[in-house]
Structures are given as structure tokens and as C-alpha cells.
MIVEXNU-692062 format. One record per residue (C-alpha): residue number from 1; residue in one letter; z, y, x. Coordinates in steps of 0.05 Angstrom, whole numbers, plus 5000, padded with zeros to 4 digits. Last residue first. Layout:
+-----+----+------+------+------+
!   i ! aa !   c3 !   c2 !   c1 !
+-----+----+------+------+------+
! NUM !  A !    Z !    Y !    X !
...
+-----+----+------+------+------+
//
This chain:
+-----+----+------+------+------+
!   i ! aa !   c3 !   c2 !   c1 !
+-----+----+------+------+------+
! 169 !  X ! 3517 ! 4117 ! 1250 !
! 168 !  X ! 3472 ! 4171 ! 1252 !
! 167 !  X ! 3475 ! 4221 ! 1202 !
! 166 !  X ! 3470 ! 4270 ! 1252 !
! 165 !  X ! 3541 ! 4305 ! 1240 !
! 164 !  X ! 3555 ! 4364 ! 1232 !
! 163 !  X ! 3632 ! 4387 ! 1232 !
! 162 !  X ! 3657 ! 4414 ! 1164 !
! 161 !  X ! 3692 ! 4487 ! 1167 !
! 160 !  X ! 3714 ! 4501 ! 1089 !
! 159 !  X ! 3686 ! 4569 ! 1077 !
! 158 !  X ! 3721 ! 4630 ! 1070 !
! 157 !  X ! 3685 ! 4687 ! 1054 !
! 156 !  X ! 3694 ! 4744 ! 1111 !
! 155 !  X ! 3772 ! 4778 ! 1124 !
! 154 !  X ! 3775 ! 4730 ! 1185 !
! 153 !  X ! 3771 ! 4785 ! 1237 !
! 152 !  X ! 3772 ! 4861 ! 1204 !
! 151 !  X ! 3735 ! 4898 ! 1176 !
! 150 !  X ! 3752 ! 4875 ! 1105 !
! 149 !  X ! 3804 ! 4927 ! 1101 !
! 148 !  X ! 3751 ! 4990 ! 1112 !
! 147 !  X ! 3751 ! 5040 ! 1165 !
! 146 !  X ! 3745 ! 5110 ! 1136 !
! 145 !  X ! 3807 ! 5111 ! 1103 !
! 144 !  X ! 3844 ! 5099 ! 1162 !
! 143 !  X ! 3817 ! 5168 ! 1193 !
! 142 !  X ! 3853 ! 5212 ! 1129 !
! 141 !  X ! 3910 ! 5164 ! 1131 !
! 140 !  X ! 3923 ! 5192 ! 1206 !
! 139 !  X ! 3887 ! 5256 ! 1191 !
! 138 !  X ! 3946 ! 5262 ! 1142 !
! 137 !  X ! 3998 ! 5239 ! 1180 !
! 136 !  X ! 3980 ! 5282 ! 1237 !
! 135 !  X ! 3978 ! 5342 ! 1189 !
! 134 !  X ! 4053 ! 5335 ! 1158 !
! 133 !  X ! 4080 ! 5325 ! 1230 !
! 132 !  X ! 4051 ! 5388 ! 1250 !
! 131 !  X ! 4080 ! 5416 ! 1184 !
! 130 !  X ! 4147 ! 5391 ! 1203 !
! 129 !  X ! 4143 ! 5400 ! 1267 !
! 128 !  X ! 4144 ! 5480 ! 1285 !
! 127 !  X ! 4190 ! 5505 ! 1215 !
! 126 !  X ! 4234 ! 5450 ! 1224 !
! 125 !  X ! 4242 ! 5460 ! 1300 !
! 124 !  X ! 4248 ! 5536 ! 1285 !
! 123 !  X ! 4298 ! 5528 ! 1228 !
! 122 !  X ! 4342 ! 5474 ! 1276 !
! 121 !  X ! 4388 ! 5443 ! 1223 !
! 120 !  X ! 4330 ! 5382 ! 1215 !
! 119 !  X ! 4320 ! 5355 ! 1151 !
! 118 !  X ! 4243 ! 5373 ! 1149 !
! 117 !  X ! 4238 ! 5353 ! 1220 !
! 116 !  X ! 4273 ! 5282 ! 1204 !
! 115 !  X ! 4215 ! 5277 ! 1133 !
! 114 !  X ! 4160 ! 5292 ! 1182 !
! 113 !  X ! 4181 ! 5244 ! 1238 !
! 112 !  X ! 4183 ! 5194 ! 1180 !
! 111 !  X ! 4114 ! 5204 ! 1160 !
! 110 !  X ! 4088 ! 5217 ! 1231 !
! 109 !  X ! 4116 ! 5152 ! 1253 !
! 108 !  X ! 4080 ! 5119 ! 1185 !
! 107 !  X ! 4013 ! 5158 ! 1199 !
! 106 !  X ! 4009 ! 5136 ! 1277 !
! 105 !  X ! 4026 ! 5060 ! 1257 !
! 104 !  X ! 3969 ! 5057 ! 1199 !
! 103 !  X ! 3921 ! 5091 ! 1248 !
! 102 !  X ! 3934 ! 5037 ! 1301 !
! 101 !  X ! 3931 ! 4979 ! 1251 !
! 100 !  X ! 3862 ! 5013 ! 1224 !
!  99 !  X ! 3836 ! 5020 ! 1300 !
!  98 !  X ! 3852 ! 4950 ! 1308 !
!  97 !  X ! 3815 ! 4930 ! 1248 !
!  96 !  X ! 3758 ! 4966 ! 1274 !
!  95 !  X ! 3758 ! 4924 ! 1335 !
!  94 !  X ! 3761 ! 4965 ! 1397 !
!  93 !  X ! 3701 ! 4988 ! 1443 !
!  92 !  X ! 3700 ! 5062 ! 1410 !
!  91 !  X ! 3757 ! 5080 ! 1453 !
!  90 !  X ! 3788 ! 5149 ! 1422 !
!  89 !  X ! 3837 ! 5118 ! 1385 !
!  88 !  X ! 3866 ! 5080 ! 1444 !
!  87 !  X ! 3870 ! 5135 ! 1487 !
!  86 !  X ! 3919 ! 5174 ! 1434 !
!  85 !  X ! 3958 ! 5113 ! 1430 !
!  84 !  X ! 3966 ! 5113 ! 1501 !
!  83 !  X ! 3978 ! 5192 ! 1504 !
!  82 !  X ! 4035 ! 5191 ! 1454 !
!  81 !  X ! 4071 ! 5146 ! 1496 !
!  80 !  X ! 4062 ! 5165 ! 1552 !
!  79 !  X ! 4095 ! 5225 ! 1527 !
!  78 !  X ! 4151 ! 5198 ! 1482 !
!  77 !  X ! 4170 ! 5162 ! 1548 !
!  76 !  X ! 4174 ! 5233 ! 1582 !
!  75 !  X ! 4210 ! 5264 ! 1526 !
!  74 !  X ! 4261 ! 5202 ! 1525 !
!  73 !  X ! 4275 ! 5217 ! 1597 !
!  72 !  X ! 4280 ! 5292 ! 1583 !
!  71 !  X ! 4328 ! 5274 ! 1528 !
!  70 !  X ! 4375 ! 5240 ! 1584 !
!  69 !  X ! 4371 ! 5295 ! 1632 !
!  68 !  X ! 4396 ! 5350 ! 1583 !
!  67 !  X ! 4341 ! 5391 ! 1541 !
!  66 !  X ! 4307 ! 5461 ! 1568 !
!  65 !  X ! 4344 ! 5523 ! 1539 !
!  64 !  X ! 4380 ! 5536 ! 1473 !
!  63 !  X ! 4403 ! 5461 ! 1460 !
!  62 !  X ! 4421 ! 5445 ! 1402 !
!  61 !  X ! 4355 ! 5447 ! 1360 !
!  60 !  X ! 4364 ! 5381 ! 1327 !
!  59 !  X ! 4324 ! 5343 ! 1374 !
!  58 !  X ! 4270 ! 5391 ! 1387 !
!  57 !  X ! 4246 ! 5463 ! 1377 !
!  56 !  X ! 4315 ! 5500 ! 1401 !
!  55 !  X ! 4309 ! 5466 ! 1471 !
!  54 !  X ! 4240 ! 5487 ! 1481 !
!  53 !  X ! 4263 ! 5514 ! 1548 !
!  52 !  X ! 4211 ! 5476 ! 1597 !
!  51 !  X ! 4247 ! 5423 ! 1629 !
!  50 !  X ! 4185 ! 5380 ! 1647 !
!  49 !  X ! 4209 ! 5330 ! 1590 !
!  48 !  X ! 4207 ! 5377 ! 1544 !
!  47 !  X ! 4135 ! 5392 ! 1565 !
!  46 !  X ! 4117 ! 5321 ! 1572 !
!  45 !  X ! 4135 ! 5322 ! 1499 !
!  44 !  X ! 4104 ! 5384 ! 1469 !
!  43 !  X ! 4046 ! 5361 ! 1520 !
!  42 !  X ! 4056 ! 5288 ! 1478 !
!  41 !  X ! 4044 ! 5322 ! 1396 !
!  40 !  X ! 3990 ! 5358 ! 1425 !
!  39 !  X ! 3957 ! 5290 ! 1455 !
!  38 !  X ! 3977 ! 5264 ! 1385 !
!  37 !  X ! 3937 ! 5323 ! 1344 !
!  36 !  X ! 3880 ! 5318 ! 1392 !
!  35 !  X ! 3884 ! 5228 ! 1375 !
!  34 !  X ! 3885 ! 5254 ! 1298 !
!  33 !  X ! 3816 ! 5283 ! 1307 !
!  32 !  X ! 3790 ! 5238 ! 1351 !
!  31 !  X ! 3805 ! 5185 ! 1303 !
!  30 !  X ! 3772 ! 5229 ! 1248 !
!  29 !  X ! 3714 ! 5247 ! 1295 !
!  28 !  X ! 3696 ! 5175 ! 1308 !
!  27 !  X ! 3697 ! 5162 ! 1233 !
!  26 !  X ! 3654 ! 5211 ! 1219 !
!  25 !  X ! 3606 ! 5188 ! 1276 !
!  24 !  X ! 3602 ! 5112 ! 1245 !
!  23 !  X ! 3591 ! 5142 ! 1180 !
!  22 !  X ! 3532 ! 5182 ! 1201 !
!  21 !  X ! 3499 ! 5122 ! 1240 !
!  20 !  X ! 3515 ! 5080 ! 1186 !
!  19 !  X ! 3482 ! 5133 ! 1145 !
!  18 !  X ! 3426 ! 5147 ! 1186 !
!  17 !  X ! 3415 ! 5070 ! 1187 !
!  16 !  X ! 3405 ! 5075 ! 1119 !
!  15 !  X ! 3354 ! 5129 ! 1118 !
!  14 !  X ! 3308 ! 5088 ! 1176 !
!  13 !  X ! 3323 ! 5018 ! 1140 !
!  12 !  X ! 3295 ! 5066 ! 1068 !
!  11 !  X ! 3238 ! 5096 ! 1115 !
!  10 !  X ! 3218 ! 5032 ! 1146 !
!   9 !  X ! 3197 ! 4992 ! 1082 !
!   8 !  X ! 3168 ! 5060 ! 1053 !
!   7 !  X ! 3113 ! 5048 ! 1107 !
!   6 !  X ! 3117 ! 4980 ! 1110 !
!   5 !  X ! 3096 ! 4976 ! 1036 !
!   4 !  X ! 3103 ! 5031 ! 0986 !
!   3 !  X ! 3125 ! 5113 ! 0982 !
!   2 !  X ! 3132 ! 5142 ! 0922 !
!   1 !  X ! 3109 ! 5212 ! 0902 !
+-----+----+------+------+------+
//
């Protein structure tokens, strides 16, 4: 049975609004996603940085106990860090193609951090981060998919800009 007219009109807007509506909320929850994975990634930090022993699950895993002074400072800038850009994902008044840039940053620090864990001499820091790592990069690029290139400022049809005039002379 087809529907026709105003009726059917308003049931195809209705559907595709769903969608945006749907897309729009998958999208959300892949940024939130990766900003849980980042606010896990900064309480490992602000933990560190609290002088909790983790010693053997960071920075090459010298250090048995809590970290020296001057890796606690690092922990605690890691921290904020991790939380801003976490924020940031999760505020739905940005420009998509900030999110994008934001997404594109996370998933490249991740990437690296992942390949560092994976060399790391510390067996229970590589065995802790590099998978962590591994995920956040993923939901990262996973998240960034969602939000397409052209979403961003300037990425419309170009036209030439030509001032109106009233044909007055």
C-alpha cells in the first residue's frame, strides 16, 4: 500500500528526520564514547600524579612505587589535559569540523602512544596501555568517521562573490 499527498509528504520528512536524528545521536555517543576512554586515560594520570604507586604501569616502568616529582608534574598536565579534550567532545555546540580536527588529534596521540606502550620494557605497562591505547584510537577514527569532510566552513560550492548592484548609474 502506498501512501500519497501530504499525508505520505510528511511521513518520508518524518522518516528522514529520524535518521538525522539517529545519526546525529550515533555520533554523540561515539564522541562520548572516546571522551570515557580519555577521562580514563586522565584518572590514570591524575592518579600518577596524586602519587599513587603505579610506578611499574607508566613511563617505562622504572619506578616500583608512585613516580618522582617531576613525572607527577607531567601526570598532572597530562590530566588536564586529557579532561579538556575530553570536555570538548562531549559539547554538542561545536562545529562539526572542529569535532573532526579534535578526533583526528585524539586518534594520532593514541596511535603513537600505542606503538611507545607496545615498545615499552615495562610488561605490565605494555600489557595495561597498549591495548587501551589501541581502543581509544579506534573509537577515535571510529567517531571521525561519522562526521563528514565537507562539514566543515568553506567546504560548500564555490562561487565567485559579486557585489549587487542596482543597475543604477
Amino acid at each position: 500500500m502506498t501512501t500519497s499527498g501530504a499525508a505520505g509528504e510528511h511521513s518520508a520528512r518524518s522518516l528522514r528526520s529520524r535518521r538525522g536524528d539517529d545519526s546525529a545521536r550515533s555520533l554523540r555517543s561515539r564522541r562520548r564514547a572516546t571522551a570515557g576512554a580519555l577521562v580514563g586515560l586522565g584518572l590514570f594520570q591524575a592518579g600518577l600524579a596524586a602519587g599513587r604507586p603505579w610506578g611499574r604501569f607508566a613511563y617505562g616502568g622504572t619506578h616500583d612505587r608512585a613516580v618522582p616529582v617531576g613525572l607527577r608534574r607531567v601526570s598532572a598536565i597530562a590530566a588536564v589535559g586529557y579532561a579538556g579534550v575530553a570536555g570538548a567532545l562531549v559539547a554538542d555546540d561545536l562545529e562539526p569540523h572542529v569535532h573532526r580536527r579534535l578526533l583526528t588529534g585524539v586518534a594520532a596521540f593514541t596511535g603513537v602512544g600505542t606503538v611507545l606502550n607496545a615498545a615499552s620494557p615495562s610488561v605490565p605497562e605494555r600489557a595495561t596501555w597498549t591495548p587501551v591505547c589501541l581502543a581509544t584510537t579506534l573509537l577515535a577514527l571510529w567517531a571521525r568517521a561519522r562526521i563528514h569532510p565537507a562539514e566543515r566552513p568553506g567546504s560548500g560550492p564555490s562561487y565567485p562573490r559579486v557585489p549587487m548592484t542596482s543597475g543604477h548609474t
